[in-house]
N, C-alpha and C positions, 0 to 999 in steps of 0.2 A: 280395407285394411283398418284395423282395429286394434285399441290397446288392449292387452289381457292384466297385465301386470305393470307397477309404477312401483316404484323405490320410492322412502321417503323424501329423499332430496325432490322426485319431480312432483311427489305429493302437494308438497311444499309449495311450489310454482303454479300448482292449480292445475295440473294433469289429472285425469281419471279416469280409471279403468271403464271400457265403453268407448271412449272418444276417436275419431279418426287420427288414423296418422294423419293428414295430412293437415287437418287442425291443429293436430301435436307440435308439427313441424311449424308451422308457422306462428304458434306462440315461442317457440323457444326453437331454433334454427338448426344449436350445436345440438340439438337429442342427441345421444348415442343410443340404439336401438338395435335388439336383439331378436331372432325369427322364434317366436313361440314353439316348441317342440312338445308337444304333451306326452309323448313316449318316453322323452327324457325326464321329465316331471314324475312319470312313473313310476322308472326306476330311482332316481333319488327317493321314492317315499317310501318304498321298497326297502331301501339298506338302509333305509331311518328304522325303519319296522322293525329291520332285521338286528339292528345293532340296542334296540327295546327291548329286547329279548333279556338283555340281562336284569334289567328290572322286574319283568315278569314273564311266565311263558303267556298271557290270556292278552297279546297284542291281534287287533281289530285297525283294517284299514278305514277310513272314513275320506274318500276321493274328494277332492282334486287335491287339498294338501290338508287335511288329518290325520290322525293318527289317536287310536283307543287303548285304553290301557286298564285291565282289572289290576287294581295292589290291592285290595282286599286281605291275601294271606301273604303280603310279603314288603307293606308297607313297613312293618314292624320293624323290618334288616335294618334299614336304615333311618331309625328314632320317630318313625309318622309318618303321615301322610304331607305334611309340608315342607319335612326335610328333604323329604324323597322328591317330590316336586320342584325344590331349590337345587337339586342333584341335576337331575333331569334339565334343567334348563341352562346349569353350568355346560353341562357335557354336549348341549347342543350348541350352548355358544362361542365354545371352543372349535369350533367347525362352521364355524363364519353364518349361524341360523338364528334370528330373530322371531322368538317363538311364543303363543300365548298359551297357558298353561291353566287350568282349572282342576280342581278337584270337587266331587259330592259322588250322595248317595249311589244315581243312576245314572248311567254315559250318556243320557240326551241332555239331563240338566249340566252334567261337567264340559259338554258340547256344547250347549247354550250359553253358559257361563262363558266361555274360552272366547267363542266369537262374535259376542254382545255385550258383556260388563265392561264398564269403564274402567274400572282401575283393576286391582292384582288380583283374580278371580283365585288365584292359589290360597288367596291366605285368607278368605272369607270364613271367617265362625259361624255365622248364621246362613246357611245355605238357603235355608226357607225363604228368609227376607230378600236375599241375593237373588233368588229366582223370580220373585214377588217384584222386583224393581226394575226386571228387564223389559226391553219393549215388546210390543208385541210381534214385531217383524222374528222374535227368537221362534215364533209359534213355522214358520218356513212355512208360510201358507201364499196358495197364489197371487197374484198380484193383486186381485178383485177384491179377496176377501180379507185381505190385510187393509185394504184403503177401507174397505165398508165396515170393520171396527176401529178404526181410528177416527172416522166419520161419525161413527157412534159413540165415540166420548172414553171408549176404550183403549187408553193411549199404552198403557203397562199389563204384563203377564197376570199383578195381581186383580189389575179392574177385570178380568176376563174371567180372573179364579171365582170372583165375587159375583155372580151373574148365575143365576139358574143352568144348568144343563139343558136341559130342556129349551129354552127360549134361544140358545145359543146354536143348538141342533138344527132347530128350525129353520134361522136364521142364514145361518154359516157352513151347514151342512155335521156331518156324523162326523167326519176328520178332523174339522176343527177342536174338536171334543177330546178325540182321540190322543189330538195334537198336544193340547191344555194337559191334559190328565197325565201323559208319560210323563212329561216336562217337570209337573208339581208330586210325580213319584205314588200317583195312584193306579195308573196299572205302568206293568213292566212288560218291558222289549228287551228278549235278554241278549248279550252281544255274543255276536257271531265272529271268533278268534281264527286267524290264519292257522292252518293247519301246519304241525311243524314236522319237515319230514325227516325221516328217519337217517340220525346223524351216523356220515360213512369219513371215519377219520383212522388213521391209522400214524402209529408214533414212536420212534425211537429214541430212547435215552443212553445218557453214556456215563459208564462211571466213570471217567478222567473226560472231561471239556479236551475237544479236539481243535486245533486251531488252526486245520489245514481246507482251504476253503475249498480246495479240490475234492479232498477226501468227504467231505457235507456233498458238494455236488454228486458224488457216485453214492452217496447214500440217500438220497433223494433220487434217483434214477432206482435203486430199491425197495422206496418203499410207490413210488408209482407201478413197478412188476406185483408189487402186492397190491395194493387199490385197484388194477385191475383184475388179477386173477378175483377176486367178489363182488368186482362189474361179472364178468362173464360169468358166472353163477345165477344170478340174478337177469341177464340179458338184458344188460343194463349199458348207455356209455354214459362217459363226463361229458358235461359240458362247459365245465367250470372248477378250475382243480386251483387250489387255494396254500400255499408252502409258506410257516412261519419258523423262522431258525430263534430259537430262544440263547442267549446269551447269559451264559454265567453272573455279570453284573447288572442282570432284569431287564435290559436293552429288548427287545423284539424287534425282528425284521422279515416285514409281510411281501410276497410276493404272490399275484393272481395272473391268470391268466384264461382265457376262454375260447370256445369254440365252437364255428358256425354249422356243427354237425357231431352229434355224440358219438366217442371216441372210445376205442381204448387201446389205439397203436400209444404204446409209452415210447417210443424213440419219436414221433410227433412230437408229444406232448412234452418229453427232455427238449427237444427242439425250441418249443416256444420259450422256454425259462429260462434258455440260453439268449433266445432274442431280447427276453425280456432286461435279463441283467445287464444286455450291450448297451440299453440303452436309460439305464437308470443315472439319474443326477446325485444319488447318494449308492456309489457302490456297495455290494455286501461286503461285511468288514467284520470276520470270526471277534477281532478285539483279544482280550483274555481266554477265547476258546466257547465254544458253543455247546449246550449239557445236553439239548435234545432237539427233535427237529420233529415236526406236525406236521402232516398233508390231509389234506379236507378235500371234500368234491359236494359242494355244497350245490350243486345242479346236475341231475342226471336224465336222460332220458330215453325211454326205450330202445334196443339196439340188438336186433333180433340179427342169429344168426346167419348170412350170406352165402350162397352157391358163387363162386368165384368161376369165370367162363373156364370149359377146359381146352375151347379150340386157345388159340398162339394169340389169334386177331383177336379175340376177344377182350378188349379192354376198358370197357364202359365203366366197371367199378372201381379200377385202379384209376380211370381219369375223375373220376368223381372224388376220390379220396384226393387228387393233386390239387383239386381247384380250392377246394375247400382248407385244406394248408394253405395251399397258398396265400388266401384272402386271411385265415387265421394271422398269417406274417405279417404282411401290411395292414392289419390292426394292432398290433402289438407294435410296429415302428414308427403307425400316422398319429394311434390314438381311433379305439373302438367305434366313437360315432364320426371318424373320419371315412370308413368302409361300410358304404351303403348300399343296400340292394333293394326290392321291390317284393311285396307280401300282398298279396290276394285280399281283398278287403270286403266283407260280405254286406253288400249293394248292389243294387242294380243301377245305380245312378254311372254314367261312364266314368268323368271324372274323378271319381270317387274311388274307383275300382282296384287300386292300387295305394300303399301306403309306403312311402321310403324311411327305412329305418335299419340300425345298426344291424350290420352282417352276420355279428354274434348271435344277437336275438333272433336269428331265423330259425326255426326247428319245424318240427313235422305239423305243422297245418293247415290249413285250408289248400286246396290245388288250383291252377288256372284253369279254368275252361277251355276246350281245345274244339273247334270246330271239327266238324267228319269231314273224312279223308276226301276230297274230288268235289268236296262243296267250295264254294268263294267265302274271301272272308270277311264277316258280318261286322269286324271292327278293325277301322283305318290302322294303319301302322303309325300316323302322326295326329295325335290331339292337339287342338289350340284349348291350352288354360288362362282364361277365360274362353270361353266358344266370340268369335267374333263376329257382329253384325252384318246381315246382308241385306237388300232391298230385291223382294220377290215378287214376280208375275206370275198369277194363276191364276187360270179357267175360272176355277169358283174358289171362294173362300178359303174353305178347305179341304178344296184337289193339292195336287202336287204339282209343283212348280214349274214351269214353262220357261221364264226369263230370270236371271237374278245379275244383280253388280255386286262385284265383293273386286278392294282395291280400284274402283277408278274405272273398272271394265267390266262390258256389260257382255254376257255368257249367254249362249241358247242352248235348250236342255232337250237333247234327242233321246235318251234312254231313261227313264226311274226304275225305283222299285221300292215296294214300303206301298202305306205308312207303317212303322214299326212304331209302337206308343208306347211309351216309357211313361209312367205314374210316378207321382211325389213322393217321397217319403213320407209320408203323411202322419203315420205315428211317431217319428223320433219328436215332432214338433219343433219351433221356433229356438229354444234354450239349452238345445243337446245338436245342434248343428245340421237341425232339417231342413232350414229355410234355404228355397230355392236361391243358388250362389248369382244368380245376374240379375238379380233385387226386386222381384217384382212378385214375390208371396209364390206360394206351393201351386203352380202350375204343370199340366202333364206334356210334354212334347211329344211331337210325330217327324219322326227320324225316315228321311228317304236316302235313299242310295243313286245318287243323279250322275249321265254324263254327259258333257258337253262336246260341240261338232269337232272339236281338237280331243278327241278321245279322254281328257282329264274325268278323275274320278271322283267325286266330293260326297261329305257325307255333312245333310243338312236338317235340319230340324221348324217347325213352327213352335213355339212357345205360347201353349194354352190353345184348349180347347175354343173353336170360332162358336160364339153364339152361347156356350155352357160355361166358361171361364173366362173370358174375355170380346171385348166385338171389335179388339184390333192388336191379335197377334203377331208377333214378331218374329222373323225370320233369323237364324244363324247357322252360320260353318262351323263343324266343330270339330273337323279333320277331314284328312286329304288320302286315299289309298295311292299306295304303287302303283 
């Protein structure tokens, strides 16, 4: 376990991203510590993105927490490029975000700028110079060749500028080059902008403000029978229906709501807006009377016509559509990433196999693999996360196991079957989360299916190749069948 992220205060204390918890803890006891979620991370940079938009449509994501922005044709609205940037960083710090901000020519040097200059990268006049004094770690080059130009006296963007091409190629490889040269705005990487889909809003105005909160409620049950009749056109459902009541005195009042299966029953969807308002801390309040009322469905997704069973018994779709309210309810009462389900995660790694994430965000992807009908099944009903250590007996190296102790007690093995060899993930490599999780570098396991004289069923593995990756592989349990 490991930090991702440190606030300033534990910055302060001498924490760093990298470090063990449990180093953590034992410099500073009272931590308070939060479970890294990167799905959630997602989505937050998401509705950052999404809420950029009003500065310009040509927003670009830039992962784990960036965010790209062409103002090119629309710096101007708002007096420049630096006003617009002082805008930009108000409007996020009104939402509790501590943000670094840059402007220039080309989005790698305003990305460089942002997260390597020392001081205000927004307000730099000379960009040239700006990019000239950055280090050279802005060049995002691998670990080797970042150390083997600093080793060479090339501590800054511009010592590297000043250096032949050529002897740098050589050197450091053709990327390095590539790297330098985007940076200092001699060739261009043009940015690739979130596609923006096509807005489905529907909106009613009124000449006299209605102050009757009822009478908004059944005209918002109206214009949901209209948002859907051009879903079903379209074959389309919501997944996300978005209701802003404007107020005569400029007030706005936002209500969202979503759902884990695209929809377009509108007595559901009335359904959740009513849950939603039971449980708001600032209830809806017409005030003076309300002029017009918005509904958005700013997530839609495919939702192809249905044969409904004609026998009586036939109720497969109708329980499908109950489960799925259902769970929409108790996200709208817990709080969305309180209702969580399991998504198919495309790995072969076991552990891996599965991702738990908000119920909402489920939609039409990847499927689980089902084993055939009358076959046995290939995977335990119970994993141990982490796999836990066992001490194996066998014939040869690597045969399959004969004896093992797991818990204090030593087990004899009358039935196997395997090996089944699971390989590393070998291309994600070490920095995108390929590294073998029980620490001991990108080793392949040989998964057998063993049982013992008490009929128990166990599912074990060797860790690493005997003799090609290791000459003393280690045995683990990594789940248990019915």
């Amino acid at each position: 376990m490991r930090l991702t992220a440190v606030d300033p205060q534990a910055a302060a204390l001498g924490l760093a991203v990298g470090s063990t918890l449990a180093d953590a803890q034992a410099m500073l006891p009272d931590l308070v510590v939060q479970d890294h979620d990167p799905v959630a991370d997602e989505e937050l940079l998401d509705r950052v993105a999404d809420g950029c938009v009003r500065y310009t449509p040509m927003v670009a994501l830039d992962p784990p927490g960036g965010i790209m922005l062409d103002i090119g044709a629309s710096a101007h609205l708002a007096g420049g490029e630096i006003p617009l940037a002082r805008n930009i960083r108000q409007w996020l710090g009104e939402r509790g975000m501590d943000v670094r901000i840059a402007c220039a020519s080309t989005a790698q040097a305003a990305r460089a700028l942002a997260r390597f200059s020392a001081g205000n990268a927004a307000d730099n006049a000379d960009e040239a110079c700006a990019v000239r004094n950055l280090p050279v770690a802005a060049l995002e080059l691998p670990p080797e060749h970042d150390l083997g130009l600093r080793r060479a006296g090339l501590k800054t963007i511009g010592d590297v500028a000043d250096r032949p091409r050529g002897a740098i190629a050589a050197r450091f490889g053709a990327a390095t080059v590539f790297a330098l040269e985007l940076l200092i705005g001699q060739t261009e990487k043009p940015l690739s902008p979130r596609p923006l889909p096509a807005p489905r809003v529907v909106m009613r105005r009124f000449a006299e403000p209605i102050a009757s909160k009822t009478y908004a409620l059944k005209v918002l049950h109206e214009l949901l029978e209209e948002v859907a009749e051009g879903l079903a056109r379209d074959n389309l459902g919501g997944r996300c229906f978005a209701v802003s009541f404007h107020r005569v005195d400029g007030a706005v009042q936002h209500l969202r709501v979503e759902t884990g299966l695209p929809t377009r029953d509108t007595q559901a969807v009335a359904r959740l807006f009513d849950e939603r308002m039971d449980v708001l801390s600032d209830p809806l309040d017409p005030g003076f009377g309300f002029d017009s009322i918005r509904l958005a469905v700013p997530r839609s997704d495919p939702l192809e016509p249905e044969q409904v069973g004609l026998e009586k018994g036939d109720g497969a779709h109708r329980n499908r559509g109950n489960v799925g309210e259902f769970l929409d309810r108790l996200a709208i009462r817990l709080g969305r990433n309180r209702v969580l389900r399991f998504r198919p995660n495309d790995t072969h790694i076991p552990e891996r196999g599965q991702i738990a994430m908000a119920a909402a965000n489920m939609g039409a992807g990847a499927q689980w693999l089902r084993a055939e009908p009358g076959e046995p099944p290939i995977r335990p009903l119970q994993l141990f996360d982490p796999p836990q250590r066992i001490t194996v007996i066998a014939q040869i190296p690597d045969g399959p196991p004969r004896r093992f102790r797991w818990r204090r007690k030593s087990r004899d093995v009358v039935r196997h079957e395997g090996p089944e060899r699971i390989a590393a993930e070998w291309w994600r490599g070490n920095d995108d989360g390929g590294a073998d999780p029980l620490g001991r570098g990108q080793l392949s396991r040989d998964y057998y299916r063993i049982e013992d004289t008490q009929g128990r069923r166990y599912w074990v593995f060797r860790h690493g190749l005997y003799g090609r990756e290791t000459v003393d592989p280690d045995w683990y349990l990594h789940g248990l069948f019915a």
